[in-house]
C-alpha positions, 0 to 999 in steps of 0.5 A: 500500500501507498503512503497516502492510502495508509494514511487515509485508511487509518483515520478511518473508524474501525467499523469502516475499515473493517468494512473496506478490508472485507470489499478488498478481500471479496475482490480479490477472492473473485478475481482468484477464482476468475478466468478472465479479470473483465468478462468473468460473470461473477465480476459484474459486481464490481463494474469492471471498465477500461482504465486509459492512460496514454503513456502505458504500452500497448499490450498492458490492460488496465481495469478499474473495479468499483467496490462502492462509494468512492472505493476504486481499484485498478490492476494490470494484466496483459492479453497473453497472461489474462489469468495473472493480475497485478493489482495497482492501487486502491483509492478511497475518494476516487483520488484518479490523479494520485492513480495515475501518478502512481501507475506511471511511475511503475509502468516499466515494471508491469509485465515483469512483476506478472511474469515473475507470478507466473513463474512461480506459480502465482 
């Protein structure tokens, strides 16, 4: 987690965090038993669309998840990998200007850190 989500997060009531930390973890246990990070059914939920930035490479897809209220999520996979995700950045005020920041700065590193999950059997 990034320095500004953790310290969002943790002027958080405890009743709201354990909220979020439950939507965090129904995403993630839903994309762990998905085929496909956009077209799975059982996705529908979250609303997952296209995330553009212009600076990312051509082969990098970007999807956003809605987790309700102004809680986002974006993750990175690639067409030849779609079973192999790796989440960007989660947001609690739909802060895109922070997300994308953020994603720019780790763009190179995308297709490495998810062939590196594969190979190990991530």
């Amino acid at each position: 987690m990034d320095r500004e989500f953790r310290k969002t997060f943790s002027r958080r009531p405890k009743k709201e965090r354990n909220r979020i930390e439950r939507q965090l973890v129904g995403l993630v246990e839903a994309l762990q038993a998905s085929d496909h990070p956009i077209l799975e059914p059982a996705l529908s939920r979250y609303r997952p669309s296209r995330y553009a930035i212009g600076s990312i490479r051509g082969d990098t897809r970007l999807v956003e998840y809605r987790l309700g209220g102004t809680l986002r999520v974006v993750a990175c996979f690639f067409d030849d990998l779609p079973d192999h995700l790796l989440l960007l950045t989660v947001t609690l005020h739909h802060d895109h200007e922070r997300m994308k920041r953020l994603i720019q700065s780790h763009r190179g590193s995308f297709r490495d850190e998810i062939e590196a999950s594969a190979d190990n059997g991530a």
